[in-house]
C-alpha positions in Angstrom: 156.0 80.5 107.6 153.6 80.5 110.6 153.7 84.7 110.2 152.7 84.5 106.8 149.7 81.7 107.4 148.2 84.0 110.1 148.1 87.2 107.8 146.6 84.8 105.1 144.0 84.1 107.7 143.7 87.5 108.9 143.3 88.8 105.4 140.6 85.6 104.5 138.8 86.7 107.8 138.5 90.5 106.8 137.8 89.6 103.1 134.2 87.1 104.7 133.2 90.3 107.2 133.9 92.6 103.7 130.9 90.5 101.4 127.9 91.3 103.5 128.9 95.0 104.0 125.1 96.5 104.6 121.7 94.4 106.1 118.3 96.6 105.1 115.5 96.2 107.7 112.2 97.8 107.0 109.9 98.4 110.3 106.3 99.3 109.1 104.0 100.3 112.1 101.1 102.8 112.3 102.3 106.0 113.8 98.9 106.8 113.0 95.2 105.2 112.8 93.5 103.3 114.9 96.6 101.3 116.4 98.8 104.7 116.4 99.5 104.0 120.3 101.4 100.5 119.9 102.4 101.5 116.2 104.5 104.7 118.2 106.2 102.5 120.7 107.2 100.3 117.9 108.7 103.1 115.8 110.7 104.6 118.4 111.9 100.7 119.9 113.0 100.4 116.0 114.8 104.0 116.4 116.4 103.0 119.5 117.5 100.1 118.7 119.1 101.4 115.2 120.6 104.4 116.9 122.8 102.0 119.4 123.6 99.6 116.3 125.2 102.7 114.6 127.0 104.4 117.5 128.5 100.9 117.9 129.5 101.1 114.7 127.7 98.3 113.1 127.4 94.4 113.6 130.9 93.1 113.2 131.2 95.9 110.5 127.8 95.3 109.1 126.0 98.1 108.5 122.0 97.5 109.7 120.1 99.8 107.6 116.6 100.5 109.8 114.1 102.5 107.8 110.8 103.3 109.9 107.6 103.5 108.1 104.0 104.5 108.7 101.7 102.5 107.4 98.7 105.1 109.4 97.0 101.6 110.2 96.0 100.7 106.7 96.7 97.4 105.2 96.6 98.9 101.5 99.7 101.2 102.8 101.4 98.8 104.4 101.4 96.5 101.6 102.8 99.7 98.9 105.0 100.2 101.6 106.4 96.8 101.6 106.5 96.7 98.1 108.7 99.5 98.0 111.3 98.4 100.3 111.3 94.8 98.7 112.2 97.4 95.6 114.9 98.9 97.6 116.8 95.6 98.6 115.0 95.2 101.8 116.6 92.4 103.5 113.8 91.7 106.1 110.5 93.3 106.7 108.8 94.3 110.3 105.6 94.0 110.3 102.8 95.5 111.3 100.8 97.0 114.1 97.6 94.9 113.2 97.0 91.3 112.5 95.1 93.0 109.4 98.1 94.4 107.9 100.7 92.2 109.1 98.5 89.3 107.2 98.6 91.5 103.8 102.3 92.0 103.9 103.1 88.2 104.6 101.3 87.8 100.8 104.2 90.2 99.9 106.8 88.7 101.8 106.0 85.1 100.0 105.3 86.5 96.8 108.6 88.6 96.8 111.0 86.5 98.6 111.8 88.7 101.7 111.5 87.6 105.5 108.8 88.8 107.1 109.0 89.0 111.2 105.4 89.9 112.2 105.1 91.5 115.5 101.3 90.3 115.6 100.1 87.0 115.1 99.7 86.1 111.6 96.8 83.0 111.8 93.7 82.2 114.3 90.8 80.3 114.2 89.0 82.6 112.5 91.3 82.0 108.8 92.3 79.4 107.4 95.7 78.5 107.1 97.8 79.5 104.3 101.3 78.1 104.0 104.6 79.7 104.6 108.3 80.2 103.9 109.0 83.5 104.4 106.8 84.8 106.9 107.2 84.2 110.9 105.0 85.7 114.0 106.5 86.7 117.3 103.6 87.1 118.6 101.3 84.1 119.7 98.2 82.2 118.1 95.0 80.5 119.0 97.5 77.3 119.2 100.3 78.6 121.1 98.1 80.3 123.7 96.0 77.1 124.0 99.3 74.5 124.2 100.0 77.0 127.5 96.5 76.6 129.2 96.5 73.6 128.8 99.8 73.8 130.6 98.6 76.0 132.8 96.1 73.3 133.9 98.3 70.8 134.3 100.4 72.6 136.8 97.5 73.5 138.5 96.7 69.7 139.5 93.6 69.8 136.9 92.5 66.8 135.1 88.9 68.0 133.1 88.2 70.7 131.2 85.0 72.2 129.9 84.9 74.4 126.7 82.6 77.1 125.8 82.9 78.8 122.0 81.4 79.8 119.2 78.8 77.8 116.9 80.9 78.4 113.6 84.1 77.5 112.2 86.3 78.9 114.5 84.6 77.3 117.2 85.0 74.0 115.6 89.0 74.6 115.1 89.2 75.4 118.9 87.1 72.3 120.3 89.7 70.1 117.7 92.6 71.8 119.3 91.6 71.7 122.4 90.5 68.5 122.4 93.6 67.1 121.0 95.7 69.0 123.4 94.3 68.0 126.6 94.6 64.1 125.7 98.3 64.4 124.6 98.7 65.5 128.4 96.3 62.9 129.8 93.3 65.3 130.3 89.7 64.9 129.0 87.1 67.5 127.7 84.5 67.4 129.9 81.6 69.1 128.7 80.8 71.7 125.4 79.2 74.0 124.5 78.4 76.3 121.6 76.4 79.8 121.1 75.8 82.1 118.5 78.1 85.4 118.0 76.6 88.2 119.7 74.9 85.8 122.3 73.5 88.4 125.3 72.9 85.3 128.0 74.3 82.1 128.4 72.0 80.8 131.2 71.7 77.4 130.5 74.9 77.1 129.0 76.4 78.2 131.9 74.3 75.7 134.3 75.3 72.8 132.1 79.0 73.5 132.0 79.0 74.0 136.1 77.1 70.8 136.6 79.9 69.0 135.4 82.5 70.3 138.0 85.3 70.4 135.3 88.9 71.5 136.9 88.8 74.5 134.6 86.6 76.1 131.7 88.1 77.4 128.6 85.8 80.4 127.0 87.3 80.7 123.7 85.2 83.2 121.6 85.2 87.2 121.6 85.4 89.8 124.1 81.9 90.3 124.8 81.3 86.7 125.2 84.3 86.2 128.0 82.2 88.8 130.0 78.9 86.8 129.4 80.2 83.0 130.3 81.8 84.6 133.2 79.1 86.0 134.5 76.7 83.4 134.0 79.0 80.8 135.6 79.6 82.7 138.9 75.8 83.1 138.9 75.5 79.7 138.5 77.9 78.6 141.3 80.9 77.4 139.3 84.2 78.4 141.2 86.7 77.0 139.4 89.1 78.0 137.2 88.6 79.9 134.2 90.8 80.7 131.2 90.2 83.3 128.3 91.6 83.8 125.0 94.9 85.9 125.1 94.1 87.7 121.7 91.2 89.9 123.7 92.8 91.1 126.6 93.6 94.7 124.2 89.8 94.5 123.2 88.2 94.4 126.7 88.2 97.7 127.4 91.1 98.1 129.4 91.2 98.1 133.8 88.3 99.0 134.9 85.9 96.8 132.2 88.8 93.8 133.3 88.1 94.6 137.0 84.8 92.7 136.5 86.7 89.6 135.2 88.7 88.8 138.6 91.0 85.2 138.6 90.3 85.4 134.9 93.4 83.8 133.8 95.6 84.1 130.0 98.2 82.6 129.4 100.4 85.7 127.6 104.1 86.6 126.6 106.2 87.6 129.3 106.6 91.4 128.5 102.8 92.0 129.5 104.2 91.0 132.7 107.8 92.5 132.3 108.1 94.1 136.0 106.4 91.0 137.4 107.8 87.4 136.1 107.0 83.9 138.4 109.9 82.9 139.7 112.4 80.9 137.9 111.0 82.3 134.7 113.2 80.7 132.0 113.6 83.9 129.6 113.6 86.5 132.8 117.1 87.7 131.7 116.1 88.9 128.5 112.8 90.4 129.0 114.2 92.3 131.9 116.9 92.9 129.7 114.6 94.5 126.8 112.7 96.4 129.4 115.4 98.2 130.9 116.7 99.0 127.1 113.4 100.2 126.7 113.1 102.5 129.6 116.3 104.2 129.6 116.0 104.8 125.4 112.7 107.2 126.0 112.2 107.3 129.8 109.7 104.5 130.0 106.8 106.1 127.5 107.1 102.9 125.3 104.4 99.8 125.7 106.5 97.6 126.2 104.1 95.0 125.4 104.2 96.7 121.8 107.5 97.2 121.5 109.3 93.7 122.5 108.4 91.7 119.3 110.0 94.4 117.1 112.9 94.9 119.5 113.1 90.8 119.5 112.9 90.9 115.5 115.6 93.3 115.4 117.8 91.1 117.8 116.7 87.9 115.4 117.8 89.9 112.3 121.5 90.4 114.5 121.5 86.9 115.0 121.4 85.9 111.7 124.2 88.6 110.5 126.5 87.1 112.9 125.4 83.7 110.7 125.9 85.2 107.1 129.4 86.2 108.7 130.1 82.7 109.8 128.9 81.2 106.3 131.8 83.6 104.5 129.4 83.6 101.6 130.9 85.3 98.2 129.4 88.2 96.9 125.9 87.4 95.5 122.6 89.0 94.9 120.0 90.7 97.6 117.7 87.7 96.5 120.6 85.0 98.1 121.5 87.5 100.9 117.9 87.2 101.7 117.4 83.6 101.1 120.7 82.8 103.3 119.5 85.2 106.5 116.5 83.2 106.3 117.8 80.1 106.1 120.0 81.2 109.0 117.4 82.0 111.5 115.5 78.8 110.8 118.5 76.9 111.7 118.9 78.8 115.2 118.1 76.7 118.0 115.2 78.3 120.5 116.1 81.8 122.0 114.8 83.7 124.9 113.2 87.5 123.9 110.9 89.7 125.4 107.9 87.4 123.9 109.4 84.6 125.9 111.2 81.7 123.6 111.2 81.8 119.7 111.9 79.2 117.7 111.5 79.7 113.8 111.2 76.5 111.8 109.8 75.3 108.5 106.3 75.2 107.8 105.1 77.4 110.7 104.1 80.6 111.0 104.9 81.0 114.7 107.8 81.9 115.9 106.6 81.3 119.7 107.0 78.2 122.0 104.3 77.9 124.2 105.9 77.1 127.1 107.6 80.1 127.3 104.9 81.8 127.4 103.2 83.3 131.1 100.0 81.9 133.1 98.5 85.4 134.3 94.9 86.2 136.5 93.5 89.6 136.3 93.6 91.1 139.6 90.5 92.9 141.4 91.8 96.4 139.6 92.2 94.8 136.0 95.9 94.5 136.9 97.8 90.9 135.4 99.5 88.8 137.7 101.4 86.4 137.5 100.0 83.3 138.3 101.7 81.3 140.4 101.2 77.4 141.4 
C-alpha cells in the first residue's frame, strides 16, 4: 500500500513539473544607437545567463526560452519588438537600455498583459505617474534614491538639510519628497531654493543655502546644474556634505569631468560599487556573486552596472518558475501562465540582487528598496567609493 501511495505521488509530482513545460523571456536592449555600450553588456549577460540555464538542462525541467533583441536604441523598435514577442507567447519582457524605451514598452506590457522587468527606471520627477500592474523597475527612481540620502544623512549624525532644484514641476515633486522624507526620520528642511534650467551661476543661491549651515545640501536638478551648486557653494565657504541625484552620474561626463566634483556623494545600487561594498553590506553575497558570473562568462568586458538588473530579472523570472512548479497549475493559456508568474513574484518576500534588495509589490513601479541601496563619494579621480560612517 505505502509502495503504491509513493508512485502515486511520484507520478502527481512529474505530472505538476510536466504543465509548465517552456517559460519565454524576451531581452530587448540596444546593441546599437546611442546606449549600444550598456545595451551590449546586457545582451551578452542575457546570452550568458540562457546558455548556463540550457547546459543545466533547464529549471526543474522547464525550458527558459531567452530571445535577445536589438531595439538599436529606438523606442518605436522596441515597442514592435515587444509587440511581437507578446505575439509569440512571450512570458516576460526585458526591458530596455533607456528610460525612453523601457517607458514605451511598459504601455505594451499593460496594454497586453505581459510582465515587464525594466532594467532602467520607469518614473521620475520629471512624468507624471501612470499606474501599474504589469510593469516593475530594477533600477531605482527619484524616490528610492532620495529615501537613501536621506538615510545616508542620518547615519551621518545630520539633522538639517537644505535643497537646491529646479523652478518647475519636477522641482516641486522633489521639495514634497524631500520634505516629507526628512520629517518621517526626525529631520527638517532647512533652507530652498529654486533656479531656472540652464542656470550658468548660482551666486546668491549658493550664499543663501551656506548661510544656513544645514548638515547636508541635496542638489536635485540636472547634470550641469550639480556642477554649478557645487561650485558656487565651495566658493562660498559651505563644507558640508553634499548629495546629487543618482540618475546623472552616466551624464556627467565620465572621470575626469567627476574629478571636479570630489566628496560628492549618491546614494546608488551596489553593482556600481561591485569590487568595493561597505562592510557588512547586506546583499554582498549576491552582487559578488553576479560579478564573478559576469567576469568569468566574457572575461570581465561586461558593465557590470548594465548588466546586473537584466541578470537579476532573469534570476526573478527563475524564481517565479520554481513558484508556477509549486502551484501544480493545470494546463491553461499563455495569458494565465503569465498572469500566475506575475502574481508569483509579487508575492516573493524581498531578495538580494546585484541592484541591492527587490521587492515587487502592487501598485509600484519599483522594484528597489532603498535601503539596500549604497552611500558612495566620488573620489579625487572621479572614482566611487564607498562611503563609509
Amino acid at each position: 500500500m505505502l509502495a503504491a501511495l509513493l508512485t502515486a505521488a511520484l507520478a502527481a509530482s512529474s505530472m505538476a513539473l510536466a504543465q509548465v513545460e517552456a517559460v519565454n523571456v524576451a531581452v530587448i536592449t540596444s546593441r546599437s544607437g546611442v546606449a549600444q555600450a550598456a545595451g551590449a553588456s546586457q545582451a551578452l549577460a542575457a546570452s550568458a545567463w540562457a546558455d548556463a540555464v540550457a547546459a543545466a538542462g533547464g529549471l526543474y525541467g522547464v525550458a527558459i526560452g531567452v530571445a535577445v533583441e536589438d531595439d538599436g536604441g529606438v523606442p518605436a523598435t522596441a515597442v514592435r519588438l515587444a509587440r511581437e514577442q507578446v505575439a509569440r507567447d512571450a512570458h516576460v519582457i526585458v526591458c530596455c537600455s533607456t528610460a525612453a524605451a523601457s517607458r514605451a514598452v511598459a504601455q505594451v506590457a499593460e496594454e497586453s498583459g505581459v510582465l515587464l522587468l525594466s532594467p532602467t527606471e520607469l518614473s521620475s520627477f520629471a512624468l507624471d505617474a501612470t499606474a501599474s500592474y504589469w510593469s516593475f523597475a530594477l533600477w531605482p527612481d527619484d524616490t528610492d534614491v532620495l529615501s537613501a540620502t536621506v538615510a545616508a544623512l542620518l547615519g551621518h549624525g545630520r539633522g538639517t538639510a537644505a535643497l537646491m532644484t529646479l523652478d518647475n514641476d519636477f522641482g516641486e515633486r522633489a521639495a514634497v519628497v524631500l520634505t516629507s522624507l526628512l520629517g518621517y526620520a526626525g529631520m527638517t528642511l532647512d533652507g530652498e531654493v529654486r533656479y531656472a534650467p540652464g542656470t550658468a551661476e548660482l551666486r546668491p543661491e549658493a550664499l543663501l543655502i551656506a548661510s544656513h549651515l544645514p548638515g547636508a545640501v541635496v542638489v536635485w536638478g540636472l547634470a550641469d546644474d550639480l556642477h554649478v551648486a557645487v561650485r558656487a557653494l565651495r566658493a562660498r565657504g559651505y563644507e558640508g556634505l553634499v548629495y546629487g541625484r543618482t540618475a546623472l552620474l552616466p551624464d556627467s561626463g565620465g572621470g575626469a569631468r567627476l574629478g571636479a566634483l570630489p566628496d560628492v556623494r549618491f546614494a546608488v545600487p551596489p553593482a556600481l560599487v561591485a569590487e568595493e561594498l561597505p562592510a557588512g553590506y547586506v546583499c554582498t553575497e549576491a552582487v559578488v556573486g553576479v560579478r564573478d558570473s559576469v567576469a568569468s562568462a566574457y572575461g570581465g568586458v561586461i558593465d557590470m552596472a548594465a548588466a546586473a538588473p537584466v541578470v537579476d530579472a532573469l534570476d526573478l523570472v527563475a524564481r517565479g518558475v520554481e513558484q508556477l512548479l509549486a502551484m501544480q497549475l493545470p494546463p491553461v493559456p499563455v495569458a494565465t501562465e503569465r498572469q500566475a508568474l506575475r502574481d508569483a513574484l509579487v508575492g516573493l518576500p524581498e531578495l538580494c540582487g546585484a541592484v541591492g534588495l527587490l521587492d515587487l509589490q502592487e501598485g509600484r513601479r519599483s522594484a528597489v528598496v532603498a535601503r539596500g541601496l549604497v552611500s558612495v563619494a566620488i573620489g579625487p579621480f572621479g572614482d566611487l567609493v564607498a562611503d563609509e560612517w
